[in-house]
C-alpha positions as a LaTeX table, in Angstrom:
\begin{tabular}{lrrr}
\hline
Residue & $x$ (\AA) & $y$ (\AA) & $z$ (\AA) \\
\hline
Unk1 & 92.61 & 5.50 & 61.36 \\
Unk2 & 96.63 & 6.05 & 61.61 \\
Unk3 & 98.34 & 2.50 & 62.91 \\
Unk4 & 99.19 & 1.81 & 66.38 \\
Unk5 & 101.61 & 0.03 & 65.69 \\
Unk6 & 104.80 & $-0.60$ & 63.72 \\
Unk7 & 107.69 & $-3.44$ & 64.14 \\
Unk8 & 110.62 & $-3.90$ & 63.07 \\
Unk9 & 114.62 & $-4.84$ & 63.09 \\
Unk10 & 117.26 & $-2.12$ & 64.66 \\
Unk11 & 119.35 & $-2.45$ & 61.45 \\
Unk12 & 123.01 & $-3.58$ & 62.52 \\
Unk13 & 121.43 & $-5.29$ & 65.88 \\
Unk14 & 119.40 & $-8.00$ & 67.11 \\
Unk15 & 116.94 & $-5.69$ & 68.49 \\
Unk16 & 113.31 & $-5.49$ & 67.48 \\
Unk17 & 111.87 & $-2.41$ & 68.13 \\
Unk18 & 108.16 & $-1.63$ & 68.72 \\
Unk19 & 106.70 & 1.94 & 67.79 \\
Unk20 & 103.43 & 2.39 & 69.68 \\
Unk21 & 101.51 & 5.81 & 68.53 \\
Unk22 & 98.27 & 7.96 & 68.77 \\
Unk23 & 95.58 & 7.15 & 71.49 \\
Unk24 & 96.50 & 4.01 & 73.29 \\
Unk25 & 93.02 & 2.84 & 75.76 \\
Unk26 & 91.37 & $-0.09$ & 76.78 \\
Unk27 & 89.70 & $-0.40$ & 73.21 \\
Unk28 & 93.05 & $-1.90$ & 71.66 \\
Unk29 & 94.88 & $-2.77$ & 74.41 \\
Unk30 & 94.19 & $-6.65$ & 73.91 \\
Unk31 & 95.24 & $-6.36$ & 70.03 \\
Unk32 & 98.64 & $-4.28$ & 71.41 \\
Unk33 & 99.22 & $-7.06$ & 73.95 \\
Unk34 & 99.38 & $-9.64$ & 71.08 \\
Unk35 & 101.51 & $-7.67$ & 68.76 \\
Unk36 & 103.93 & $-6.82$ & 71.94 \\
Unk37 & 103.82 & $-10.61$ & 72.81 \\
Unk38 & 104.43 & $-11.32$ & 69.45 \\
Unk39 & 107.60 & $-9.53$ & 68.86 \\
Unk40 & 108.87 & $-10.54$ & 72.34 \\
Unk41 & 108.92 & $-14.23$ & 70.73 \\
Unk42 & 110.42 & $-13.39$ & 67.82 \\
Unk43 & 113.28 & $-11.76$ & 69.63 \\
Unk44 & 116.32 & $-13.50$ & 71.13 \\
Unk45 & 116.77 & $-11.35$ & 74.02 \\
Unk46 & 114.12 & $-8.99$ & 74.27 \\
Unk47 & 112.54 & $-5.75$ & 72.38 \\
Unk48 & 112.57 & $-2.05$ & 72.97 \\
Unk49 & 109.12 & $-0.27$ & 72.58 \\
Unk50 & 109.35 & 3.42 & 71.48 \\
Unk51 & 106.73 & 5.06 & 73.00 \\
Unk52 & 107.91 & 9.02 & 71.82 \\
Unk53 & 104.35 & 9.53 & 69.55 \\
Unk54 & 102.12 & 8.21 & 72.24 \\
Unk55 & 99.52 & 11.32 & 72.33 \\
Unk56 & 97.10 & 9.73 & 74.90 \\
Unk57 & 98.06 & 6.65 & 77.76 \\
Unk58 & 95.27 & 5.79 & 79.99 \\
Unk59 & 96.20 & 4.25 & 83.14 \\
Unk60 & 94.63 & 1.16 & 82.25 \\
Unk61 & 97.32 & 0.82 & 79.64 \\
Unk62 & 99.64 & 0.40 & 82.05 \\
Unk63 & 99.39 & $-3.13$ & 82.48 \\
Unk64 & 99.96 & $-3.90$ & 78.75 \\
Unk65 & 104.02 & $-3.05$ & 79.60 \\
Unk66 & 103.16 & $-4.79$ & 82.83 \\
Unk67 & 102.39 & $-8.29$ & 81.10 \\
Unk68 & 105.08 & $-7.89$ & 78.40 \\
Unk69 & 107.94 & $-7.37$ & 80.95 \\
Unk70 & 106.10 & $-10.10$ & 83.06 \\
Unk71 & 106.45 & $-12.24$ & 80.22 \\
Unk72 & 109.69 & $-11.20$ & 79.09 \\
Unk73 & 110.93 & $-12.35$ & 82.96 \\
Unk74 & 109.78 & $-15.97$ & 82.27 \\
Unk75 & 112.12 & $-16.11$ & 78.87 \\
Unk76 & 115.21 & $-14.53$ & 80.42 \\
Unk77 & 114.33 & $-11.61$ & 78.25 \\
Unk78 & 113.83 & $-7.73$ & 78.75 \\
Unk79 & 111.84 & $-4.95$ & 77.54 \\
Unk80 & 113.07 & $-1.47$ & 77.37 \\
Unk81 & 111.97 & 1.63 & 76.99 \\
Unk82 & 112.98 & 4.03 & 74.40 \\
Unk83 & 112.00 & 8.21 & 74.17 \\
Unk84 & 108.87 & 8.50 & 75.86 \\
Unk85 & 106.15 & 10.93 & 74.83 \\
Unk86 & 105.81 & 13.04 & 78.30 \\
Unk87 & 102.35 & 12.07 & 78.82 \\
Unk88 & 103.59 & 8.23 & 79.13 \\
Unk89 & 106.65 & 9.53 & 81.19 \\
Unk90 & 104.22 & 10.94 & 83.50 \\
Unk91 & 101.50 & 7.87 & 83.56 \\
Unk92 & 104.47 & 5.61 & 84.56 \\
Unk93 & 105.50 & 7.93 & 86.71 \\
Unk94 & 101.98 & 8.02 & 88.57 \\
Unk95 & 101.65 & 4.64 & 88.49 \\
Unk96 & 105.01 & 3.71 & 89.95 \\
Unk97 & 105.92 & 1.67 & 87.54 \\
Unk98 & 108.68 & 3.61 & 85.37 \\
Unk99 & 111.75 & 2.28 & 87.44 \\
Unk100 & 110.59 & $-1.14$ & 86.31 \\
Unk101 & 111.74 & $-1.30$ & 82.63 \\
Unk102 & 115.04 & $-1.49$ & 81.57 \\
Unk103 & 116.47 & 1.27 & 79.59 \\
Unk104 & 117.46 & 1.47 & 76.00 \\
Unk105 & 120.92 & $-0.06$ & 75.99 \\
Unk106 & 121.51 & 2.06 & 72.89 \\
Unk107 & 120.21 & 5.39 & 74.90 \\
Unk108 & 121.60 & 4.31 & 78.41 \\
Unk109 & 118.61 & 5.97 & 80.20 \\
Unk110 & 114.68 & 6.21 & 79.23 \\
Unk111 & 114.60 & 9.54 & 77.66 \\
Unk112 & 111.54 & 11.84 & 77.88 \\
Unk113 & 112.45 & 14.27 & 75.10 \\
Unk114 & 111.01 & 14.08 & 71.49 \\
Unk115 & 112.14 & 13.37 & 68.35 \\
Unk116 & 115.34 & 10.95 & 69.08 \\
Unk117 & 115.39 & 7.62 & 67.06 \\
\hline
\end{tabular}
C-alpha cells in the first residue's frame, strides 16, 4: 500500500508542508488527523497541505481539514491549501467549505491544476 502521507520542510522557509495522496476515507482519517495535528505543532505559524495526488475524497473527509484549521485557530496558526487534485476542489466545493482555508502564500490562490510544486 503507497503512503498517505509525506511531511516535510519548504526548503528556504519555515513552512511544513503536508502531501496527502491516493484514497483518503473514513478508514484512515483518524491516523491523517494525528499526522496533520502533528505537523501543525511542530510548525511556528502554520502548514500547507498539498492535496494535488488526492485520487479519491469522501465527504466524510472533510472534517479532517475542518479540525486542523479548527485547531490551527486556537494557536494563532493557519492551514493552507496548496494544488488541489479536482476531485478535492470539487468535494470542498460541495461541501462549502473551500473559502475557509487560507491560500498558499507562495501560490497566492488555491490552485486546482496538476502538477505545480
Amino acid at each position: 500500500m503507497p503512503t498517505l502521507v509525506s511531511i516535510h520542510s519548504a526548503p528556504h522557509t519555515e513552512e511544513i508542508v503536508v502531501v496527502l495522496r491516493g484514497e483518503i476515507d473514513y478508514a484512515c482519517e483518524e491516523m491523517l488527523l494525528r499526522c496533520l495535528t502533528s505537523a501543525l505543532s511542530a510548525s511556528a505559524r502554520g502548514i500547507v497541505i498539498d492535496l494535488s495526488k488526492v485520487s479519491f475524497w469522501a465527504c466524510s473527509s472533510v472534517k479532517l481539514l475542518l479540525a486542523t484549521r479548527q485547531l490551527a485557530q486556537r494557536h494563532g496558526k493557519t492551514v493552507s491549501l496548496r494544488t488541489l487534485s479536482p476531485v478535492v476542489r470539487r468535494v470542498l466545493e460541495l461541501s462549502g467549505t473551500l473559502h475557509l482555508f487560507a491560500t498558499d502564500p507562495a501560490r497566492g490562490r488555491v490552485d486546482g491544476s496538476r502538477g505545480l510544486a
